[in-house]
C-alpha positions as CSV (number, residue, x, y, z in Angstrom):
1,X,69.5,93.0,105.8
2,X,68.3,95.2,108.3
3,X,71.9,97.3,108.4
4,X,71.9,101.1,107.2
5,X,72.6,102.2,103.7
6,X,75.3,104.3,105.0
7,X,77.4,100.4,105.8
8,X,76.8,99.3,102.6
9,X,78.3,102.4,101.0
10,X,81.5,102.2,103.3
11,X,81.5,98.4,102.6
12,X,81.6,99.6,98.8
13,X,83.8,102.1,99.3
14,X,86.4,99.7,100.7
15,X,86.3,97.2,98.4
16,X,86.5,99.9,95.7
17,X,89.8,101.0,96.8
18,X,91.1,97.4,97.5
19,X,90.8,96.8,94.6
20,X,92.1,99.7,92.6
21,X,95.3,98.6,94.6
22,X,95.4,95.8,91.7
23,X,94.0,98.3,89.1
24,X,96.5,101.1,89.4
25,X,99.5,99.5,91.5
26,X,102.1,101.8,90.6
27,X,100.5,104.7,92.5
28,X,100.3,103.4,95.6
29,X,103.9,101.9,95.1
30,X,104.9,105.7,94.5
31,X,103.4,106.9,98.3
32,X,104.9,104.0,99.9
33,X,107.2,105.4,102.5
34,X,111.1,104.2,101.9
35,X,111.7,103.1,105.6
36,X,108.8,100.3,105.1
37,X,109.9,97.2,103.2
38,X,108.7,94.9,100.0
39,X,106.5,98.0,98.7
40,X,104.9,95.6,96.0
41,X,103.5,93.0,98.5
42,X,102.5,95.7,101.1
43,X,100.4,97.3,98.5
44,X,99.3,93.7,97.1
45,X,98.6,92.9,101.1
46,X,96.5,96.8,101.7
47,X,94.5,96.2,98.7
48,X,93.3,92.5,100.0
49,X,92.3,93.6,103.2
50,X,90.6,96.8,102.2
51,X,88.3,94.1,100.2
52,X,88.2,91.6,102.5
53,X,87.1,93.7,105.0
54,X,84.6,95.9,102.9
55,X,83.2,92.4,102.3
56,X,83.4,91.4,105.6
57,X,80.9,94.3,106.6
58,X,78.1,93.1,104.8
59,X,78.1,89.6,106.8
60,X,76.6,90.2,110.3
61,X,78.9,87.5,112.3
62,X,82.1,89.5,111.1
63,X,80.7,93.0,110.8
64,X,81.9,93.8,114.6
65,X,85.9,92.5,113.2
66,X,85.6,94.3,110.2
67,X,84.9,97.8,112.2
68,X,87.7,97.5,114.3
69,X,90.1,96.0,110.8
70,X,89.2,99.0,109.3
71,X,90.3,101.5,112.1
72,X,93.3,99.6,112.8
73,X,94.0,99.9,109.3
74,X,93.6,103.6,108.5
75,X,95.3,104.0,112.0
76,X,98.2,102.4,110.1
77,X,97.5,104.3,106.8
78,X,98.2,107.0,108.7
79,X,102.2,106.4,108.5
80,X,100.9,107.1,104.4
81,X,99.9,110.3,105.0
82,X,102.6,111.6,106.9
83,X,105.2,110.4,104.2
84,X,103.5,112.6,102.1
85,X,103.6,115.5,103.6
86,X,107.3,114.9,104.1
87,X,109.0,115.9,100.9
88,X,107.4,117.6,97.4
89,X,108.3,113.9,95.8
90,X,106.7,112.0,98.8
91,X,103.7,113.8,98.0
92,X,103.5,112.7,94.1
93,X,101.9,115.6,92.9
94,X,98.8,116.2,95.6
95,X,98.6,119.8,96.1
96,X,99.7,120.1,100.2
97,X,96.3,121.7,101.5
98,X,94.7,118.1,100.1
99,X,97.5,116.1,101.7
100,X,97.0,118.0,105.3
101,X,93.1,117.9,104.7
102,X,93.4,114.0,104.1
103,X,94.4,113.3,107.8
104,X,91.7,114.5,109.6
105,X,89.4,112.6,106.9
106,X,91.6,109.5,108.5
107,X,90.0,110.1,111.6
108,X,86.3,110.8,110.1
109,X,86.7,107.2,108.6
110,X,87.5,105.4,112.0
111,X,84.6,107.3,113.7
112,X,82.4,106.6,110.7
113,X,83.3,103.1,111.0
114,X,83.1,103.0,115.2
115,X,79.5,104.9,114.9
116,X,78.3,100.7,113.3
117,X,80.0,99.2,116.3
118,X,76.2,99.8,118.2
């Protein structure tokens, strides 16, 4: 256990939000973009590999797959945050300046998460 605090917390983190895909499914259903299909399995699929991966940090022999998961993943989230910013119902109620500050916090994740790579 000789890994920084700071990968715990982002291990946390992730499984947190995995698994409020399970807690409050409905509003992740609501951002789902329309052009992507089966919105109920692709926010039942997110949610098990935000944990799985947020798991998978905290085990030394998978931490290295689990970084690069996680960036390909918010890399993909991305498409999310885009949708949102597309229409005033896209956007389900998140003031704009939080939906345009959210992509650049995208970004700060994938670097937070490359920065355990070393």
């Amino acid at each position: 256990m000789n890994e920084p605090i700071g990968l715990y917390i982002m291990a946390a983190m992730y499984v947190l939000a995995g698994v409020m895909h399970f807690v409050k499914p409905k509003m992740y259903m609501r951002i789902m973009p329309r052009y992507l299909p089966n919105h109920k399995a692709l926010v039942f699929w997110s949610g098990i590999a935000e944990i799985l991966l947020g798991v998978a940090l905290c085990i030394p022999t998978l931490k290295v797959i689990a970084i690069y998961g996680i960036i390909a993943m918010l890399l993909v989230f991305l498409l999310v945050h885009f949708y949102m910013l597309s229409s005033k119902k896209a956007a389900a109620g998140i003031p704009k300046w939080i939906l345009i500050l959210r992509i650049p916090l995208q970004f700060l994740l994938m670097y937070w998460a490359w920065v355990y790579l070393g």
